[in-house]
C-alpha positions in Angstrom: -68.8 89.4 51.7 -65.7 89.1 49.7 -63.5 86.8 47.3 -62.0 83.9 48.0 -59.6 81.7 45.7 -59.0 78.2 47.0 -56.0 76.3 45.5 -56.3 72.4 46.0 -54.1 69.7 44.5 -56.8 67.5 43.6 -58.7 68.0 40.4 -61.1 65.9 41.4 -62.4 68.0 44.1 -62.4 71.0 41.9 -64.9 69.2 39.6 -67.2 68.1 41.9 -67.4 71.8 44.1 -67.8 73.0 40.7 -70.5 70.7 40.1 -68.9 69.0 37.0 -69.0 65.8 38.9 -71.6 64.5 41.3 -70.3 63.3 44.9 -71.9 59.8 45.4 -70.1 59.1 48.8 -72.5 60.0 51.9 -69.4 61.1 54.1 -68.0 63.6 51.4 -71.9 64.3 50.3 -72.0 66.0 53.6 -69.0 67.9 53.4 -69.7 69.1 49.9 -72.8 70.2 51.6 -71.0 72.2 54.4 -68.6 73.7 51.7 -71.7 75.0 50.0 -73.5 76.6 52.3 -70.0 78.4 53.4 -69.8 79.5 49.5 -72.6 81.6 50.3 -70.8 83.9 52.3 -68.5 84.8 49.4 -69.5 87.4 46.4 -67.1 85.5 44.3 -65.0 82.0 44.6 -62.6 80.6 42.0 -61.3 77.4 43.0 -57.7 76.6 41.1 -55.9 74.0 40.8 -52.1 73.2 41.6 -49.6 70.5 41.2 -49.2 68.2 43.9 -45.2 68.5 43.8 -45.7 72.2 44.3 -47.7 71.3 47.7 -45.3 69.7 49.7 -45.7 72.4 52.6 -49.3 72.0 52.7 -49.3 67.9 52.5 -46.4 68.1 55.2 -48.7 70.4 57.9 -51.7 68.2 56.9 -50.2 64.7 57.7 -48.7 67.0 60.9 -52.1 67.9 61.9 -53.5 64.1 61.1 -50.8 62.6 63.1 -51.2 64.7 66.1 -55.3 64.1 66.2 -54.7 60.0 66.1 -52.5 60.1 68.4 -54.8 61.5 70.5 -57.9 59.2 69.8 
C-alpha cells in the first residue's frame, strides 16, 4: 500500500475518476472500471491536474508510443 498522485492534462478525466461526472461511453466505462479496481491498491490517491502546454514531453512519448503500435497493426 502506498500514495500515488497522478497528474493528467485533462480535467475531464479528473472529474469523472473522481466521480464528479458519470462515464456514459461503454469503452471508457470499462477503463474507469480497471482504474478503480487498481485505486484499491493505494491508501491514498490525489489526482491533479496540469496544463496541457506544460505536457509537451508526455503528449510527445504518447503519440511516440501510438505511432509505433499502428504501425505495427
Amino acid at each position: 500500500m502506498g500514495q500515488l498522485v497522478v497528474k493528467l492534462d485533462s480535467q475531464l478525466v479528473i472529474l469523472q475518476l473522481t466521480s464528479i461526472y458519470s462515464v456514459r461511453n461503454p469503452a471508457i466505462y470499462h477503463m474507469f472500471l480497471r482504474v478503480k479496481i487498481l485505486e484499491r491498491k493505494f491508501d491514498f490517491i490525489q489526482y491533479q491536474n496540469i496544463s496541457r502546454n506544460l505536457n509537451t514531453l508526455t503528449d510527445s512519448l504518447a503519440n511516440y508510443v501510438l505511432d509505433r503500435h499502428l504501425q505495427h497493426l
